[in-house]
KEBAVEX-20403 format. One record per residue: x, y, z of N, C-alpha, C in turn. Coordinates in steps of 0.05 Angstrom, whole numbers. Atoms other than C-alpha are relative to their C-alpha. Layout:
N
PT     n_u     n_v     n_w    ca_u    ca_v    ca_w     c_u     c_v     c_w
PT       X       Y       Z       X       Y       Z       X       Y       Z
...
! end
This chain:
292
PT     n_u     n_v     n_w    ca_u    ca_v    ca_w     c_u     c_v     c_w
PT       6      14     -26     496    -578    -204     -29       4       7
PT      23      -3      -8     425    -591    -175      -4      10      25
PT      -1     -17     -15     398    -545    -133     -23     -15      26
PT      21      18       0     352    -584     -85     -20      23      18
PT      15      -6      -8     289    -549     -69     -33      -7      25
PT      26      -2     -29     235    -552       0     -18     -14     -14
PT      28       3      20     178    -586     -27     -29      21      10
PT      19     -23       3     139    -534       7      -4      19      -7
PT      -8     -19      23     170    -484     -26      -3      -4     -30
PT       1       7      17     167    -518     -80     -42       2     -14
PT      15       8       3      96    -525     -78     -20      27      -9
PT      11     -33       6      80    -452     -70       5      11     -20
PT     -12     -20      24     125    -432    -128     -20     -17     -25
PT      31      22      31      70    -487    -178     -24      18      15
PT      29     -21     -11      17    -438    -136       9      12     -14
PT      -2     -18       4      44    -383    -155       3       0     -34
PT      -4       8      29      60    -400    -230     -25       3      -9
PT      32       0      14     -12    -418    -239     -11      28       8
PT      11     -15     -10     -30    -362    -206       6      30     -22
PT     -17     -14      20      10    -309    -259      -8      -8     -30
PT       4       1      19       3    -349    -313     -36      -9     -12
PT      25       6       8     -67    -369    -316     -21      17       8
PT      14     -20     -17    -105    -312    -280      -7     -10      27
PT      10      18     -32    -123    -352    -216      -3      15      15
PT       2     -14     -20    -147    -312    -171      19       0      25
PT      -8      -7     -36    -114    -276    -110      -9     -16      21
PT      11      14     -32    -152    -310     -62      14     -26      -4
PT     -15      30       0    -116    -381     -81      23      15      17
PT     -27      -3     -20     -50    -354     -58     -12      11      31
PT       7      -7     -28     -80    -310       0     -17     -33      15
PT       6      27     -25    -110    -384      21      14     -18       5
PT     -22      15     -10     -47    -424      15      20       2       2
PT     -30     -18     -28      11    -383      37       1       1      28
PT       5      -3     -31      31    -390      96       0      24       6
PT       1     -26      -5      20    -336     137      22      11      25
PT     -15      -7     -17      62    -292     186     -22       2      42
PT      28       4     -27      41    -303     263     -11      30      21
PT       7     -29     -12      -3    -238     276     -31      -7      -5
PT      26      10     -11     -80    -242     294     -13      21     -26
PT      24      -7      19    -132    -225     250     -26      11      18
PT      26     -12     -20    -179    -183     298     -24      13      -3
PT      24      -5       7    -231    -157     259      -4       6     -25
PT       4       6      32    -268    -166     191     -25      18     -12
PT      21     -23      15    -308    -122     147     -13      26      25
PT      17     -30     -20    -318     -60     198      -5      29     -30
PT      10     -20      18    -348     -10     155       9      24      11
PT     -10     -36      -4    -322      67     152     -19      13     -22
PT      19     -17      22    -378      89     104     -26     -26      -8
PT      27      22      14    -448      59      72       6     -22     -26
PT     -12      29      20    -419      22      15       1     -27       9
PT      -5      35      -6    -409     -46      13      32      -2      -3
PT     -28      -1      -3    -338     -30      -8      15      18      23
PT     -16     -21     -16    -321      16      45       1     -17      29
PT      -1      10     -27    -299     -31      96      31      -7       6
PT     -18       8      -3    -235     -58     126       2     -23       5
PT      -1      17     -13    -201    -112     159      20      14      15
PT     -18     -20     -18    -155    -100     218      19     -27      13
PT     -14      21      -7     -99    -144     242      26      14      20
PT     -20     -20     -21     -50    -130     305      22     -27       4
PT     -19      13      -1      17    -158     327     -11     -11      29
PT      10      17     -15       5    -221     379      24      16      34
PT     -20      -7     -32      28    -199     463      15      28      -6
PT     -17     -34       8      40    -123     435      -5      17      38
PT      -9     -18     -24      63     -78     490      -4      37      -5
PT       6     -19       7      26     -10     488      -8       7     -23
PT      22     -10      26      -5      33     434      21      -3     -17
PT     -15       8      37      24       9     362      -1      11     -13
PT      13     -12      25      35      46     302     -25     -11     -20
PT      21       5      18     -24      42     249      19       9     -24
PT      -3       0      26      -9      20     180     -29      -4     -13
PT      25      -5      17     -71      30     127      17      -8     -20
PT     -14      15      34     -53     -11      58     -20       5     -23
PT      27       6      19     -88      -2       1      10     -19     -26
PT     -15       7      13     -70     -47     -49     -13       3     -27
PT       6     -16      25     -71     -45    -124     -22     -14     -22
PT      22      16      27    -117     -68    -194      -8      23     -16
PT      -2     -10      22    -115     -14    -237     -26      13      14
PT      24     -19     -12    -173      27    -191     -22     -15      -6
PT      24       8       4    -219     -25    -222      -7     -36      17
PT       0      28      -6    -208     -91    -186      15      -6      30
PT     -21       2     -27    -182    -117    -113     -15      -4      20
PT      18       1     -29    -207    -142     -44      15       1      18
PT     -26       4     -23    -180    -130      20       6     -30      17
PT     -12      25     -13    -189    -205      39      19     -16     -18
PT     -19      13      18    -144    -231     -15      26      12       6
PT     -13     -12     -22     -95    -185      29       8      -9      21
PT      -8      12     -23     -87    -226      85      20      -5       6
PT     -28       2      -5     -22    -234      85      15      21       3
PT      -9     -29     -11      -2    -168      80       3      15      19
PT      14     -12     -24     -48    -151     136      25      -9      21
PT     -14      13     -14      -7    -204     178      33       3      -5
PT     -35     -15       4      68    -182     153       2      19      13
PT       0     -22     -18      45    -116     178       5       5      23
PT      11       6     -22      21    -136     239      26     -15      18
PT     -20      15     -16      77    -186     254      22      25       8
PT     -33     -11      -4     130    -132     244      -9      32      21
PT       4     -21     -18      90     -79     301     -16      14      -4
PT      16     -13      -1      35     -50     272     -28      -1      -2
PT      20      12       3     -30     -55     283     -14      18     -34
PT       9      -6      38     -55     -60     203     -25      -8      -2
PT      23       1      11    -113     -42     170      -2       3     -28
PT       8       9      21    -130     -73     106     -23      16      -9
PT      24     -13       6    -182     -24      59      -5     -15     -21
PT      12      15      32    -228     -41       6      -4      38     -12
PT      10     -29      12    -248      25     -38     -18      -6     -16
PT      13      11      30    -292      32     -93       6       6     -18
PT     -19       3      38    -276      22    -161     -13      -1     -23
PT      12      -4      29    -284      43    -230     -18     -28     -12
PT      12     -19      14    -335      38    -265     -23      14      17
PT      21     -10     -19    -373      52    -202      15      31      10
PT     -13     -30      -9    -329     113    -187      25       7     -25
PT     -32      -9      13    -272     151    -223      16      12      20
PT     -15     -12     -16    -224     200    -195     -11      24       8
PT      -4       8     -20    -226     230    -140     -11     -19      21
PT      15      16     -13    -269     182    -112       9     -24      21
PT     -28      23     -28    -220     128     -78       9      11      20
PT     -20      -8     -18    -181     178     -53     -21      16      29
PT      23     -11     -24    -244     205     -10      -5     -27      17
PT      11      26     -18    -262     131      14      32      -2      19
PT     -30       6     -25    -181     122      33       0      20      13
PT      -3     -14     -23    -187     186      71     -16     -19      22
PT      17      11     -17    -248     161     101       8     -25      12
PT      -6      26     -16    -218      94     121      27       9      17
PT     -14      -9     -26    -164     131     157      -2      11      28
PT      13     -20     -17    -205     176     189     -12     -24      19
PT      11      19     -13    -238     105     216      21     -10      13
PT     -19      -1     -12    -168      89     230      10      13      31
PT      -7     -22     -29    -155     148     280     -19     -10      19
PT      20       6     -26    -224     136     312      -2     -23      15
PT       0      19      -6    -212      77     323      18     -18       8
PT     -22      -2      -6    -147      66     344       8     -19      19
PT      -3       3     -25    -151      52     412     -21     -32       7
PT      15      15     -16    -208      -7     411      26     -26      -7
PT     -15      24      11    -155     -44     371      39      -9      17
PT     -35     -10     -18     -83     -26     420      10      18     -25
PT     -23     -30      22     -61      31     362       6      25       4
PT      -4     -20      -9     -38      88     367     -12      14     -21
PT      11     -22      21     -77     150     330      10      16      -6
PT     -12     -23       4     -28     197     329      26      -8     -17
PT     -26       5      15      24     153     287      -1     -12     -16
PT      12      16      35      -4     131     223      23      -2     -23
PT     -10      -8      22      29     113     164     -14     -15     -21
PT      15      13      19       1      94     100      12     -12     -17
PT     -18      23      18      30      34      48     -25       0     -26
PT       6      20      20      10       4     -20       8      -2     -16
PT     -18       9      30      23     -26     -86     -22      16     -17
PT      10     -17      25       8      12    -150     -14      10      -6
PT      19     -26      -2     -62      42    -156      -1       3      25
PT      -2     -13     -38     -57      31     -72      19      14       7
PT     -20     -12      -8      12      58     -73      -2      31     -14
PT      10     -30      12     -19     121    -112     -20      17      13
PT      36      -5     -25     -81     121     -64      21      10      20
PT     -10     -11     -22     -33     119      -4      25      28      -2
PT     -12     -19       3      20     171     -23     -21      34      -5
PT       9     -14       1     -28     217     -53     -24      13      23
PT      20      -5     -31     -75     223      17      26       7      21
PT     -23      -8     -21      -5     236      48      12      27     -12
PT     -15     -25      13      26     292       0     -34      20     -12
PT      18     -25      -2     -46     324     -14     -17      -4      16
PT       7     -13     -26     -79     354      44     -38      -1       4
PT      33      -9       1    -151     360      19     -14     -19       8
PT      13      24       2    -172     293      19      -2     -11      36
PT       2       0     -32    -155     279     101     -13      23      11
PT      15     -19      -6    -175     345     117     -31       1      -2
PT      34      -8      11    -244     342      79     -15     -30      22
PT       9      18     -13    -249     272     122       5       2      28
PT       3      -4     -27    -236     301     191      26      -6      11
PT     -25       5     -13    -161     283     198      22      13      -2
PT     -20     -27       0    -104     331     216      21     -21     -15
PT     -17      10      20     -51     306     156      22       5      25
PT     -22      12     -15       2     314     215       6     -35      13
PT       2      14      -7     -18     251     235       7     -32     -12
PT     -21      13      12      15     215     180      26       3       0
PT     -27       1      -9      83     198     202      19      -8     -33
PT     -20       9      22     106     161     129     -19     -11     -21
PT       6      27      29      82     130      63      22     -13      -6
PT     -19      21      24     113      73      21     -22      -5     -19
PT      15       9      25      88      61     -46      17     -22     -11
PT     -12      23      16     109       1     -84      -8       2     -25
PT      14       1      32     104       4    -155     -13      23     -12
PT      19     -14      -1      67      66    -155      -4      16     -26
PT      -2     -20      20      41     106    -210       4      29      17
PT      -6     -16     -15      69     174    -192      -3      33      -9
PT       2     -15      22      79     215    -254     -13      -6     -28
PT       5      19      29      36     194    -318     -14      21      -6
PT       6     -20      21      19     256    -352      22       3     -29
PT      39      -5       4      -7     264    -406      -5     -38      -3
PT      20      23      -2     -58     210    -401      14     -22     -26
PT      -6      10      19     -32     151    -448      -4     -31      -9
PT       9      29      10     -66      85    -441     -38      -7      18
PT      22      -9       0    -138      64    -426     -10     -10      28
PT       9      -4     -31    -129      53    -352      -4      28       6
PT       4     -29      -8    -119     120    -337     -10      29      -9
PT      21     -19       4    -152     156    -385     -29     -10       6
PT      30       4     -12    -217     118    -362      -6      11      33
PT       3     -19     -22    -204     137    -295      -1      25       7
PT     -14     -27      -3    -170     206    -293     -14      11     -24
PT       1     -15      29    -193     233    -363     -22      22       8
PT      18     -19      -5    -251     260    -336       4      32      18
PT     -17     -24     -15    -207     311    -284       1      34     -22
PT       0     -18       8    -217     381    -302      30      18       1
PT     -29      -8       3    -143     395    -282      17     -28      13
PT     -11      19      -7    -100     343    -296      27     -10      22
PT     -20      10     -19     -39     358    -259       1       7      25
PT       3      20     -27     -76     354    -192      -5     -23      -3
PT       5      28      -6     -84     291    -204      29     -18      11
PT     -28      18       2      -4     271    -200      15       6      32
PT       0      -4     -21      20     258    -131      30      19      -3
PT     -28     -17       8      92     297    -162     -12      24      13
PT      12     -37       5      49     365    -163      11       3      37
PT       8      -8     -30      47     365     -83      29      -2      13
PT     -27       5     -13     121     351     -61       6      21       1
PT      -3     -34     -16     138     405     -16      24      -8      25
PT     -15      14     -15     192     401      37      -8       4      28
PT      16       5     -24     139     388      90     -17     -30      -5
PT      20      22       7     116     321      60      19     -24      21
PT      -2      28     -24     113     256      99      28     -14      -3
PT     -30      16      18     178     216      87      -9     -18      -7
PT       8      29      28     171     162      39      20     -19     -15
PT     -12      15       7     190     106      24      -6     -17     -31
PT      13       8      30     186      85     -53      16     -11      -7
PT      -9      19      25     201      21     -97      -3      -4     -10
PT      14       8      33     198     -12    -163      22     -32       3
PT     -26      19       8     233     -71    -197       7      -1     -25
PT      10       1      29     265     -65    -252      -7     -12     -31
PT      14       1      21     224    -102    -288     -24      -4      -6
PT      24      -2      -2     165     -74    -278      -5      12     -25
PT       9     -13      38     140     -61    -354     -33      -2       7
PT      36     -10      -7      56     -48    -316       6      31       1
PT     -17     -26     -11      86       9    -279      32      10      -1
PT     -25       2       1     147      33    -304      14      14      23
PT     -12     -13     -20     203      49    -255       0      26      -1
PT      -6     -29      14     211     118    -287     -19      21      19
PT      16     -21     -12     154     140    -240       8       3      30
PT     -15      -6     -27     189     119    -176      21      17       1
PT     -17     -20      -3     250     155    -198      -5      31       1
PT      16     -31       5     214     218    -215     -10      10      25
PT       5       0     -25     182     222    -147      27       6      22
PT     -34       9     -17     247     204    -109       6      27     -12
PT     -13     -22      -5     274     261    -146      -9      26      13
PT      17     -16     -15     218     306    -132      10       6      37
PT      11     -11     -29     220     302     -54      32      -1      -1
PT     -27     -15     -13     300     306     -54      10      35      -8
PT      -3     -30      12     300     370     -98     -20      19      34
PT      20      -9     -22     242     389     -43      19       3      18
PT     -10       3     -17     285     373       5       0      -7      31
PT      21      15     -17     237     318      37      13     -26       0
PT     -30      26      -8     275     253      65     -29     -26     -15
PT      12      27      17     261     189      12      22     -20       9
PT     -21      19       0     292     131      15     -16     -17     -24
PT      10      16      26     287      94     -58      21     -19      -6
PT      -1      24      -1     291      27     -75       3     -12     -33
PT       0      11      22     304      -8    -147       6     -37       4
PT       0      26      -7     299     -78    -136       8     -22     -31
PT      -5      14      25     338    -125    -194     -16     -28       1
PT       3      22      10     304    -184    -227     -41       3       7
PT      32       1     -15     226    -163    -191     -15      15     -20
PT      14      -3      23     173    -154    -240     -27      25      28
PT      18     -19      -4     104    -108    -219     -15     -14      27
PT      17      13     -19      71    -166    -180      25      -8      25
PT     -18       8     -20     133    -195    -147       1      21      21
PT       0     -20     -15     143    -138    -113     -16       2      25
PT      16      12     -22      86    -145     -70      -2     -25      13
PT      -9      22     -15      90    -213     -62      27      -9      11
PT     -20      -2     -18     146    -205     -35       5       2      33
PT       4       0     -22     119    -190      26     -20     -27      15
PT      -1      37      -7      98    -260      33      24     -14      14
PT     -28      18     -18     126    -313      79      19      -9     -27
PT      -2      20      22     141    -362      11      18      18     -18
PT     -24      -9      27     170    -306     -34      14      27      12
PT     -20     -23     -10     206    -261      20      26       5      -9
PT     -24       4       5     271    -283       4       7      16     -28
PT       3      -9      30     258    -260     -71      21      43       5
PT     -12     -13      -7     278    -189     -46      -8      26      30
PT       8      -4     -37     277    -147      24     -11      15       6
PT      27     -29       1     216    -103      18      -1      -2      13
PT      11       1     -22     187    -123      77      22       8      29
PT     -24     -18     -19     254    -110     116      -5      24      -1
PT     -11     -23      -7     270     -55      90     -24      34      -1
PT      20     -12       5     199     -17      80     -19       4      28
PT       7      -8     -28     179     -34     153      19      13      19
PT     -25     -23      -6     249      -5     179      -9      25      -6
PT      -2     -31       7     239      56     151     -29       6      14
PT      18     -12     -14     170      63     170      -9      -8      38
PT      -7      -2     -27     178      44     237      16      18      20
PT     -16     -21       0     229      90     247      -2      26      -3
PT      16     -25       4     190     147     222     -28       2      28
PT      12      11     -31     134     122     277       5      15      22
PT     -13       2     -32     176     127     335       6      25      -5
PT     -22     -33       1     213     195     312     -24      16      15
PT      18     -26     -21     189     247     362       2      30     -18
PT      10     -25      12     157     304     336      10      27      -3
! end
């Protein structure tokens, strides 16, 4: 039987095709997806001298008092990614209560490791200070992203050094979610990560596993499985990590969603695909609000 399809739906899913199969830049979809209705309030504010060290910041429209802060970082293998090809994200965020800030970092071959994870402190740390010009609240952060962002944000939440060394009391992260995330990938075995990481004098600080303690943020972690970039194997491993800890996860395996879907999922166009965006702002909203 024929299934009859939206033609605007339809129109996005020939975006999106080209966009997968041909390389097409991010920014095509981030310019013809529709978007979710949340304000776009400010663009490239800088948290450091770089040219990459800037944000964007996006809040929910007629918000009522100080909002949680979400920080995203999203992913490209540490060597690739803008936070305006993000815009959608920003605005998912934003629609569902929090005022979101989109980072840029810098990226290999201009930095290796630790080097991101000092800029994403630093763009939190701009976060806190900054909190209040935007309606946010500073004292209820949580941090998100997909795969090298969902490694960025977990790892600035489960190790201590990196907020600390940037001026911010790590209580002040309420939750991560990682999507996709690399989590566990020792030993080194392909030539993303030994170009990045190889250089580390001790490799297993580098793995956000090492740090799971049963004082870590709660977290929310997915995959799909058929993510063959990032295999699931690192979300389970994690997940087990903080329950052995006996640190509150809530994990996610999502059937039929590949490495990218996953994120785009949090798109208007390919929400339906599966309920990240439900169920990833639930949980961290809910962590948010929880009184101290």
């Amino acid at each position: 039987m024929l299934k009859f399809v939206p033609l605007k739906r339809l129109t996005i899913a020939a975006a999106l095709a080209t966009l997968t199969t041909a390389c097409t830049p991010l920014a095509l979809f981030a310019t013809l997806s529709p978007k979710d209705n949340a304000a776009q309030i400010s663009r490239g504010e800088a948290y450091g001298a770089n040219l990459r060290q800037t944000v964007d910041v996006y809040a929910p429209r007629n918000a009522r008092g100080a909002a949680p802060m979400a920080v995203f970082f999203y992913g490209g293998s540490w060597d690739s990614g803008r936070r305006q090809d993000y815009n959608w994200v920003g605005r998912a965020l934003a629609a569902r209560g929090f005022v979101a800030v989109v980072a840029d970092y810098r990226l290999y071959p201009e930095v290796r490791y630790p080097s991101f994870l000092e800029d994403g402190a630093l763009a939190v740390k701009w976060a806190v200070d900054n909190a209040a010009r935007f309606g946010g609240d500073p004292n209820r952060i949580v941090l998100a992203g997909h795969s090298a962002g969902a490694y960025n944000a977990v790892m600035l939440g489960l190790d201590h050094r990196y907020l600390t060394a940037a001026g911010v009391d790590p209580g002040r992260i309420k939750a991560v979610a990682g999507l996709a995330g690399p989590y566990d990938f020792l030993p080194l075995s392909d030539k993303v990560t030994v170009r990045v990481f190889g250089g580390a004098t001790d490799l297993p600080a580098t793995q956000p596993l090492t740090y799971v303690g049963p004082k870590s943020p709660p977290a929310f972690l997915a995959t799909g499985d058929k993510d063959t970039t990032v295999y699931p194997k690192n979300t389970a491993a994690l997940a087990q990590g903080y329950r052995l800890a006996g640190a509150q996860v809530e994990e996610r395996h999502y059937p039929g969603v590949d490495h990218i879907r996953i994120v785009l999922a949090l798109s208007r166009p390919l929400r339906g695909e599966a309920p990240v965006l439900d169920e990833m702002t639930t949980f961290l909203l809910r962590q948010a609000r929880a009184t101290p």
